[in-house]
C-alpha positions as CSV (number, residue, x, y, z in Angstrom):
1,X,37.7,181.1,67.4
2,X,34.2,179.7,67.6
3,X,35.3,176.8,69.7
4,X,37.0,172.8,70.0
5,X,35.1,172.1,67.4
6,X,36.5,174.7,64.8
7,X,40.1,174.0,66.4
8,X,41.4,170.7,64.7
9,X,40.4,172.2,61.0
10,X,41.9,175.8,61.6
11,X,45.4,174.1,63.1
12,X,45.7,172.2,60.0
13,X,45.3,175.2,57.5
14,X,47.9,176.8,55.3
15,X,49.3,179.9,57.2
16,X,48.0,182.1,54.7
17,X,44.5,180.6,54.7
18,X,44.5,181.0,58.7
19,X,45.4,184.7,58.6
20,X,42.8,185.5,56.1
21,X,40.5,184.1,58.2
22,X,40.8,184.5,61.5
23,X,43.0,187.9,61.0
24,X,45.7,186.7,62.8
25,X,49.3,185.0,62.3
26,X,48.4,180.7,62.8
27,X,50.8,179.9,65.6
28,X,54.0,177.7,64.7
29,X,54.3,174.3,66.0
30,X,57.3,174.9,67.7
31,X,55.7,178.2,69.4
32,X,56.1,177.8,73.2
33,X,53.5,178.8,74.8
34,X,50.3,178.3,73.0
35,X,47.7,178.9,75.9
36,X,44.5,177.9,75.6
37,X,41.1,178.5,78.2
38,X,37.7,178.1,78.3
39,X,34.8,179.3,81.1
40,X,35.3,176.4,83.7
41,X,38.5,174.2,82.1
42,X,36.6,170.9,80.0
43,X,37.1,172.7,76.8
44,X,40.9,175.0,77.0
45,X,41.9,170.7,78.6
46,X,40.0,169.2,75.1
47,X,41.9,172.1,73.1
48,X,45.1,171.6,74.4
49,X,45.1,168.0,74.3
50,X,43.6,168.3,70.0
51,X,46.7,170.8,69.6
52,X,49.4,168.6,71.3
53,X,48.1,165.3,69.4
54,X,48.9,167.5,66.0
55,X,52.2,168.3,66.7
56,X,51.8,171.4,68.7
57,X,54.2,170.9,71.8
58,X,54.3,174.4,73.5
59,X,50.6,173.9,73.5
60,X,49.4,174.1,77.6
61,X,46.1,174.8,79.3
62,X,45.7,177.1,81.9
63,X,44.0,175.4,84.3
64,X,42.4,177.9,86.3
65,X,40.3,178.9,83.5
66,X,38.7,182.3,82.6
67,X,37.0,182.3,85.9
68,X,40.0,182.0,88.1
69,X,41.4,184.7,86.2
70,X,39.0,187.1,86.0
71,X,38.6,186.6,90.2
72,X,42.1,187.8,90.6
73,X,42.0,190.3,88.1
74,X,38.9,192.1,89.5
């Protein structure tokens, strides 16, 4: 996904329309665990907080971001 900004329209498409375009299935809004990231944290915190407002309650942010990750994963 290009980014927050893309986020709020793509949650909000028809399933069909989702898959077409991002070539993968939209996530449900009673999917669990619907992680998002970003670099440092602002943006996966603005994502999850735009997926939770639309109904999307599994939707968390992992709040070590990429970064953290990648550290421990190196």
């Amino acid at each position: 996904m290009a980014g927050v900004s893309e986020l709020e329209s793509a949650l909000q498409m028809e399933p069909a329309a989702f898959q077409a375009l991002y070539s993968a299935e939209k996530p449900k809004l009673q999917d669990e665990n619907l992680i998002f990231f970003c670099q440092m944290g602002r943006r996966g915190l603005q994502a999850t907080q735009l997926a939770q407002g639309l109904g999307y309650t599994g939707a968390r942010n992992f709040a070590g971001a990429y970064r953290e990750w990648s550290q421990k994963e190196g």
